[in-house]
CHARMM internal coordinates of N, CA and C (Angstrom, degrees):
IC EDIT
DIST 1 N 1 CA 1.4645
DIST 1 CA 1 C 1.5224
ANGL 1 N 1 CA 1 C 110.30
DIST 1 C 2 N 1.2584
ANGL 1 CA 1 C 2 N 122.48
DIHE 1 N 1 CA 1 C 2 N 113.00
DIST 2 N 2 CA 1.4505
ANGL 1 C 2 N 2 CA 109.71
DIHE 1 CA 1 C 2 N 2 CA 143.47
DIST 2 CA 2 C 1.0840
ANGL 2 N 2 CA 2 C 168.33
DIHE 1 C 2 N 2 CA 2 C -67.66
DIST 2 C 3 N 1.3124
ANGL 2 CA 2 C 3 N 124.65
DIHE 2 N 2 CA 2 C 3 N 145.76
DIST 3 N 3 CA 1.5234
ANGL 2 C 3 N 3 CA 97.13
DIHE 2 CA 2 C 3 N 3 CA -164.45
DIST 3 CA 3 C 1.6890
ANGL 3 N 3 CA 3 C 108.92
DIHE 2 C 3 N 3 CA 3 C -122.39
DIST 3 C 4 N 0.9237
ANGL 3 CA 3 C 4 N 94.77
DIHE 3 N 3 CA 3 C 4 N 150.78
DIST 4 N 4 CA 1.7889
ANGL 3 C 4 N 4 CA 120.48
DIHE 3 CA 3 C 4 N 4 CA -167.34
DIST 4 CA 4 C 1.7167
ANGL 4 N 4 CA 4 C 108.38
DIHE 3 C 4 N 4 CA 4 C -66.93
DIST 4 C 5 N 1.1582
ANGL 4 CA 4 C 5 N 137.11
DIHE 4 N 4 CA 4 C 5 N 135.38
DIST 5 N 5 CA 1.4616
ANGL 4 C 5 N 5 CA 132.29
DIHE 4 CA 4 C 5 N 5 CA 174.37
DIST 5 CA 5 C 1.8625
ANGL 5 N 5 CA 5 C 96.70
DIHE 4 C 5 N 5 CA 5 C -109.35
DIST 5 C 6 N 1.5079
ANGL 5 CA 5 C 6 N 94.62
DIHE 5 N 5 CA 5 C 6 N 170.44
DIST 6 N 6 CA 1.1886
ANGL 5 C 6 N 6 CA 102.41
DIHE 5 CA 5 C 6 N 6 CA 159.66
DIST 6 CA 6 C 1.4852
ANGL 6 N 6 CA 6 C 145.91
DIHE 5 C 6 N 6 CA 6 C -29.97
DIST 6 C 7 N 1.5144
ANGL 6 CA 6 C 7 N 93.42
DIHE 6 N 6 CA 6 C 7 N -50.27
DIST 7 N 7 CA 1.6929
ANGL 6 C 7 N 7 CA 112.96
DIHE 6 CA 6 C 7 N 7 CA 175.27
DIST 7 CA 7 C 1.2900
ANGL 7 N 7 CA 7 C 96.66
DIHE 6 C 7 N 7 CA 7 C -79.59
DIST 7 C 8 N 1.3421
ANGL 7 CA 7 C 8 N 148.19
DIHE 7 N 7 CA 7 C 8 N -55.60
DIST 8 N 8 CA 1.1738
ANGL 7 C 8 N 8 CA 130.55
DIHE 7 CA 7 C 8 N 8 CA -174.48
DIST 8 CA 8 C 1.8338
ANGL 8 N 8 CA 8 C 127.80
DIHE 7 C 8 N 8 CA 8 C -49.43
DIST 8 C 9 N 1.7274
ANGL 8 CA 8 C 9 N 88.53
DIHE 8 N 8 CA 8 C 9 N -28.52
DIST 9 N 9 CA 1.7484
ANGL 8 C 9 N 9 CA 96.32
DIHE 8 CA 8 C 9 N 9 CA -174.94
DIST 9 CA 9 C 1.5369
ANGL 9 N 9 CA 9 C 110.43
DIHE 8 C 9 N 9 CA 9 C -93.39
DIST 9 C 10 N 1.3587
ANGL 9 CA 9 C 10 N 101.94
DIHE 9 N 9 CA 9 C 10 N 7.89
DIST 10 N 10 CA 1.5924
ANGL 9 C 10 N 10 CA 115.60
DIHE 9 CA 9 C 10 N 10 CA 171.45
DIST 10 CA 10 C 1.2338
ANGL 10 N 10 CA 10 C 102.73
DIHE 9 C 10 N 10 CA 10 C -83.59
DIST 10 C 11 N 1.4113
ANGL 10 CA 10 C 11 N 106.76
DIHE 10 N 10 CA 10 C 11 N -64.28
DIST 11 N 11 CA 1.8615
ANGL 10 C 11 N 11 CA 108.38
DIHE 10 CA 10 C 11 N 11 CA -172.79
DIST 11 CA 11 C 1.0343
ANGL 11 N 11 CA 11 C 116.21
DIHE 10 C 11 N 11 CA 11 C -46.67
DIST 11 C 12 N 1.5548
ANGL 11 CA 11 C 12 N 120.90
DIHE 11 N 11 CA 11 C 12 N -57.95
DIST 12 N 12 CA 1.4142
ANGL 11 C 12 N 12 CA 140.82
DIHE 11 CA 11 C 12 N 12 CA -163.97
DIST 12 CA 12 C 1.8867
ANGL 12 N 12 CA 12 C 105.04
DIHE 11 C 12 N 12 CA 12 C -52.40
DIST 12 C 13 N 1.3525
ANGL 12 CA 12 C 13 N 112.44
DIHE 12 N 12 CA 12 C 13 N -43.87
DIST 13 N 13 CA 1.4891
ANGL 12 C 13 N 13 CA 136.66
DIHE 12 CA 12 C 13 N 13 CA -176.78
DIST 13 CA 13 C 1.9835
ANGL 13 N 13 CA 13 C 96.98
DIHE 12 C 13 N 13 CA 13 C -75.34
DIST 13 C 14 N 1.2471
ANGL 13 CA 13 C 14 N 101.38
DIHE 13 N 13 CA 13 C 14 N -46.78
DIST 14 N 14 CA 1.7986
ANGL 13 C 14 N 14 CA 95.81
DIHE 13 CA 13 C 14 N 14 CA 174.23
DIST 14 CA 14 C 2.0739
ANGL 14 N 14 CA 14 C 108.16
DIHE 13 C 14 N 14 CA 14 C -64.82
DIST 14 C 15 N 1.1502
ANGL 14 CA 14 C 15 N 98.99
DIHE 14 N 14 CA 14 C 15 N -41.40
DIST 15 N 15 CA 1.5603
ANGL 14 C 15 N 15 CA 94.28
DIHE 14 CA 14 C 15 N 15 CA -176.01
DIST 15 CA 15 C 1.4084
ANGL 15 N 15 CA 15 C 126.69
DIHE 14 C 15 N 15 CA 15 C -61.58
DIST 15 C 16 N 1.6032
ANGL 15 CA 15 C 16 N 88.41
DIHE 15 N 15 CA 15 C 16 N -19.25
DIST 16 N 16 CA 1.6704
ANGL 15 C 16 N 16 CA 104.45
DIHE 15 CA 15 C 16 N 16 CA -168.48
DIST 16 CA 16 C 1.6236
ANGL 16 N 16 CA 16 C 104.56
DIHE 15 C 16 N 16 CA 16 C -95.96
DIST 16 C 17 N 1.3943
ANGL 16 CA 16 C 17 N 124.13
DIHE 16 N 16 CA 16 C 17 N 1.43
DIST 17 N 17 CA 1.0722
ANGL 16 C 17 N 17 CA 140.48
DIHE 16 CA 16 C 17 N 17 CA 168.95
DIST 17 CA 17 C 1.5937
ANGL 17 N 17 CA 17 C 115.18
DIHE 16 C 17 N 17 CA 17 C -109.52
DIST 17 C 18 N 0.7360
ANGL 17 CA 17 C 18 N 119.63
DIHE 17 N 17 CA 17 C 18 N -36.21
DIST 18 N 18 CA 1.5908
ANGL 17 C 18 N 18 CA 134.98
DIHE 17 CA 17 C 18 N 18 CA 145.86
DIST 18 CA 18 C 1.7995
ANGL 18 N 18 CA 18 C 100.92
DIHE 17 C 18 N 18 CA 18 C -31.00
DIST 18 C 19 N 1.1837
ANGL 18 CA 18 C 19 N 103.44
DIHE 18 N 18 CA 18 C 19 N -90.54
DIST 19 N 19 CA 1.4666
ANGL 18 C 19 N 19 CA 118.66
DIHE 18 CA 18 C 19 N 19 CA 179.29
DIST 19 CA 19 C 1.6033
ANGL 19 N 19 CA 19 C 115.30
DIHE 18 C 19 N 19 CA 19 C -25.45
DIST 19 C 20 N 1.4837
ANGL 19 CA 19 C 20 N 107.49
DIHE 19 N 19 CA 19 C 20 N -65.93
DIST 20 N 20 CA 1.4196
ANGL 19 C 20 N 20 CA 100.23
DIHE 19 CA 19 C 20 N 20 CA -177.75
DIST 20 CA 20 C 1.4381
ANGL 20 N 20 CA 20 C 111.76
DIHE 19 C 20 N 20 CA 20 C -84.16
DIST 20 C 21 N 1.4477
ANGL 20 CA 20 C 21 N 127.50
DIHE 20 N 20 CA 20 C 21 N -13.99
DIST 21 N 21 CA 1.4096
ANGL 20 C 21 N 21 CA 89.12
DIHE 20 CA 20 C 21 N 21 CA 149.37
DIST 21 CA 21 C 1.3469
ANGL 21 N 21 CA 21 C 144.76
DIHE 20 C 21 N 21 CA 21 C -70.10
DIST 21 C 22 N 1.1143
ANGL 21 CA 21 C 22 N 122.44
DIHE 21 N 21 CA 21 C 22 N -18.21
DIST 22 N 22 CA 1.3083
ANGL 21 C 22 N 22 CA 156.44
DIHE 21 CA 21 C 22 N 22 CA 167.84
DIST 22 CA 22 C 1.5334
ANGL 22 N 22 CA 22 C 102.39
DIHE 21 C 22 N 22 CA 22 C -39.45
DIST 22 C 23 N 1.5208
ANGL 22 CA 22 C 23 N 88.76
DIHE 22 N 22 CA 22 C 23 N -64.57
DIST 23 N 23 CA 2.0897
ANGL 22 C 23 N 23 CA 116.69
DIHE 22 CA 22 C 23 N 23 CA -167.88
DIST 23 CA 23 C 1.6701
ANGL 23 N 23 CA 23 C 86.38
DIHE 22 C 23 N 23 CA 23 C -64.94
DIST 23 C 24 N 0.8560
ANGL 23 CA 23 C 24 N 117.64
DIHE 23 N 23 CA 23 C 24 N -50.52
DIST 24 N 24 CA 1.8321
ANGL 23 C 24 N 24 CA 109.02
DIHE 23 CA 23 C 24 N 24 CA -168.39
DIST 24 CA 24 C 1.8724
ANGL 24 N 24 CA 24 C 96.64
DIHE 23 C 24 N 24 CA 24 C -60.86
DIST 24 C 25 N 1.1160
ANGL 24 CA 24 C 25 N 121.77
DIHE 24 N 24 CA 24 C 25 N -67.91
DIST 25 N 25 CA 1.3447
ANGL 24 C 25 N 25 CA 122.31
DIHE 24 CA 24 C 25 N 25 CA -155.41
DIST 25 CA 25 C 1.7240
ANGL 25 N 25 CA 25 C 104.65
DIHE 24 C 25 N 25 CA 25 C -57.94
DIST 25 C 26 N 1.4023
ANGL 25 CA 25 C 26 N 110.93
DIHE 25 N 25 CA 25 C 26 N -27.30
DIST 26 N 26 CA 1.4786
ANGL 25 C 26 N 26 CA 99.33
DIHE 25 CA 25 C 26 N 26 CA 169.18
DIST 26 CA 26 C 1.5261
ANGL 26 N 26 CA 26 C 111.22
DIHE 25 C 26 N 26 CA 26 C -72.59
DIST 26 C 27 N 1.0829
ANGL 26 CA 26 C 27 N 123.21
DIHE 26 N 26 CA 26 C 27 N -45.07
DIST 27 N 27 CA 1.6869
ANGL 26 C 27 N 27 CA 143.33
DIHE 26 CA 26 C 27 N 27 CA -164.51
DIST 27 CA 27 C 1.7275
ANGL 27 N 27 CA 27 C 94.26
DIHE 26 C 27 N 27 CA 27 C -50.68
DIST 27 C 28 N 1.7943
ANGL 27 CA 27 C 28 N 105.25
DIHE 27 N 27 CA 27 C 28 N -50.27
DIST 28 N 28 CA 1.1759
ANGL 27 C 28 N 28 CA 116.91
DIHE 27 CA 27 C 28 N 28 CA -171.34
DIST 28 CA 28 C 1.9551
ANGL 28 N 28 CA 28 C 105.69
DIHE 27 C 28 N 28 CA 28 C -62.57
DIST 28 C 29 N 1.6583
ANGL 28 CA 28 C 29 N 108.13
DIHE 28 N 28 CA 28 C 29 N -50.26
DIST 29 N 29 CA 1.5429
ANGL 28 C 29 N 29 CA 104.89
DIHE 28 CA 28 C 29 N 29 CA -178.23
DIST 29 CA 29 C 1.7259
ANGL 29 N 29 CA 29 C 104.03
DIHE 28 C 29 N 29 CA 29 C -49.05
DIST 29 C 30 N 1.1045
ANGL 29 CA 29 C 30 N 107.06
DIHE 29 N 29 CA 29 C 30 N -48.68
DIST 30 N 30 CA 1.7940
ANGL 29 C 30 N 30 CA 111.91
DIHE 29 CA 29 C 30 N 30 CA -154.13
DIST 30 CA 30 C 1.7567
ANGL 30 N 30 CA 30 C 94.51
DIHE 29 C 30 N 30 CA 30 C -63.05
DIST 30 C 31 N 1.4771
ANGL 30 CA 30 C 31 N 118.00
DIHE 30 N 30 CA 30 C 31 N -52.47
DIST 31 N 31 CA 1.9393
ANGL 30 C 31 N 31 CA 106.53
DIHE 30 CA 30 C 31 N 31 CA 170.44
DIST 31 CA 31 C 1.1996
ANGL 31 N 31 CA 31 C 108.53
DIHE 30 C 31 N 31 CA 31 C -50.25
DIST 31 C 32 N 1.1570
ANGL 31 CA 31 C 32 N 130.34
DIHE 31 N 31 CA 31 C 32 N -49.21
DIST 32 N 32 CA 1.9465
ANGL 31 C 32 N 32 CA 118.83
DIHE 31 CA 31 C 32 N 32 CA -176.41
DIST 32 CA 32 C 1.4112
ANGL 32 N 32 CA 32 C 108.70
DIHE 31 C 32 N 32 CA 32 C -74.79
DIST 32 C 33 N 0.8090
ANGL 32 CA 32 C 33 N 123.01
DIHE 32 N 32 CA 32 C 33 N -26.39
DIST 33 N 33 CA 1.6103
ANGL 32 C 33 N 33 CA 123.13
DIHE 32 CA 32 C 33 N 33 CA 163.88
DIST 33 CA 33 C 1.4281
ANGL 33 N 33 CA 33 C 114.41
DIHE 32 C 33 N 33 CA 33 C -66.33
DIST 33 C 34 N 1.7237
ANGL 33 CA 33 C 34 N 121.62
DIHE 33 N 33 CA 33 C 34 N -28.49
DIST 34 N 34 CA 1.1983
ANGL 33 C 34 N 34 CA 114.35
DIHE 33 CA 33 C 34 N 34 CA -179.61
DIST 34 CA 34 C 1.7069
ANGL 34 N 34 CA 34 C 109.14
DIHE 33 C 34 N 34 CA 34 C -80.69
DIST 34 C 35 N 1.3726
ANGL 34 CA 34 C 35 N 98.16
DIHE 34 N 34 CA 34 C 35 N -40.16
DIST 35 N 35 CA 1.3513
ANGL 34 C 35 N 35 CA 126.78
DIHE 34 CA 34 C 35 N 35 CA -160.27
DIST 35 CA 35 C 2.0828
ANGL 35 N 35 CA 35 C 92.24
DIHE 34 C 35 N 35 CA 35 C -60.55
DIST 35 C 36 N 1.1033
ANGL 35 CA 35 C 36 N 106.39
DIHE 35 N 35 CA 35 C 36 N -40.91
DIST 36 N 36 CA 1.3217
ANGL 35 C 36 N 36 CA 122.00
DIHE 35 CA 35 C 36 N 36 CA -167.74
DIST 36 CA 36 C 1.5339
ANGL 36 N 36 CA 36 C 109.35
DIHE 35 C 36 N 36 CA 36 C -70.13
DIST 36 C 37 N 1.8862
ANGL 36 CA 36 C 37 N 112.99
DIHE 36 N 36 CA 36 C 37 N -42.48
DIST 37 N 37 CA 1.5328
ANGL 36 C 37 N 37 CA 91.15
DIHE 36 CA 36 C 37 N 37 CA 168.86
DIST 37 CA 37 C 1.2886
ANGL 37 N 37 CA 37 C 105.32
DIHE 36 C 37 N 37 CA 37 C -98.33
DIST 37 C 38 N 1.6974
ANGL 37 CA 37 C 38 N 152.82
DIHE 37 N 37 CA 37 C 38 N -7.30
DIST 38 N 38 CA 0.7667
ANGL 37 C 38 N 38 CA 93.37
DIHE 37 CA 37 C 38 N 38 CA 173.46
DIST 38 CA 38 C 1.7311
ANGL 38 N 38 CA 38 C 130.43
DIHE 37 C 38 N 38 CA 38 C -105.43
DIST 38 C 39 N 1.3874
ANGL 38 CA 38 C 39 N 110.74
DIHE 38 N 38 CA 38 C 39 N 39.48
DIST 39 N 39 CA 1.7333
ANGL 38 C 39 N 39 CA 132.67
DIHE 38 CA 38 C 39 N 39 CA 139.85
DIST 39 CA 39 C 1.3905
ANGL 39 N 39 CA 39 C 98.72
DIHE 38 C 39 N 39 CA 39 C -53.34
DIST 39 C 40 N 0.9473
ANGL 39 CA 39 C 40 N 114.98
DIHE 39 N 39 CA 39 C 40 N -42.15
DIST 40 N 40 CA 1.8513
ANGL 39 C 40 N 40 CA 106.38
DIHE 39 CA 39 C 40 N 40 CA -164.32
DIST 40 CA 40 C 1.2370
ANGL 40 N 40 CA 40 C 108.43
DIHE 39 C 40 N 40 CA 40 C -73.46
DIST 40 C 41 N 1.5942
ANGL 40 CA 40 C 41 N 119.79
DIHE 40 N 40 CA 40 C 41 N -25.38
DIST 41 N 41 CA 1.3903
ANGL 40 C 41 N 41 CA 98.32
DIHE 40 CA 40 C 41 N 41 CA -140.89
DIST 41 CA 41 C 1.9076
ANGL 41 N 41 CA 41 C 73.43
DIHE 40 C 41 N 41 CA 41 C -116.67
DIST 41 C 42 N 0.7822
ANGL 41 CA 41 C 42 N 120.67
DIHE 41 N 41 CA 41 C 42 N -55.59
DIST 42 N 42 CA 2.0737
ANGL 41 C 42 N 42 CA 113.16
DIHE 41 CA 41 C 42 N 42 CA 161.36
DIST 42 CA 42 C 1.4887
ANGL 42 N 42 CA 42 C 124.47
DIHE 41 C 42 N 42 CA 42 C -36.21
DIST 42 C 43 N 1.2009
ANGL 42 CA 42 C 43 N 102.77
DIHE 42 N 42 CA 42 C 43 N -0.34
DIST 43 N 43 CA 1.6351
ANGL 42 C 43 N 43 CA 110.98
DIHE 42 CA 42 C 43 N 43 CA -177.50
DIST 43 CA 43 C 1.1472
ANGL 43 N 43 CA 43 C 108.41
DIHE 42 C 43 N 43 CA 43 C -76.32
END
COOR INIT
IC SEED 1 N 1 CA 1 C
IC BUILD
């Protein structure tokens, strides 16, 4: 078994913050993309 140090539970904790910002900014394209047709299609 290995075991994890400090620096490792840093990175691991940066990636996972990495990720959801990541996860938000797509989450965020796909609502303006929704938001965008349906303006289009109520027009």
């Amino acid at each position: 078994m290995q075991t994890l140090t400090q620096g490792d539970l840093q990175t691991i904790t940066g990636m996972q913050k990495n990720l959801t910002i990541a996860n938000s900014f797509e989450t965020n394209n796909v609502v303006n993309n929704i938001n965008k047709m349906v303006k289009l299609i109520s027009v």
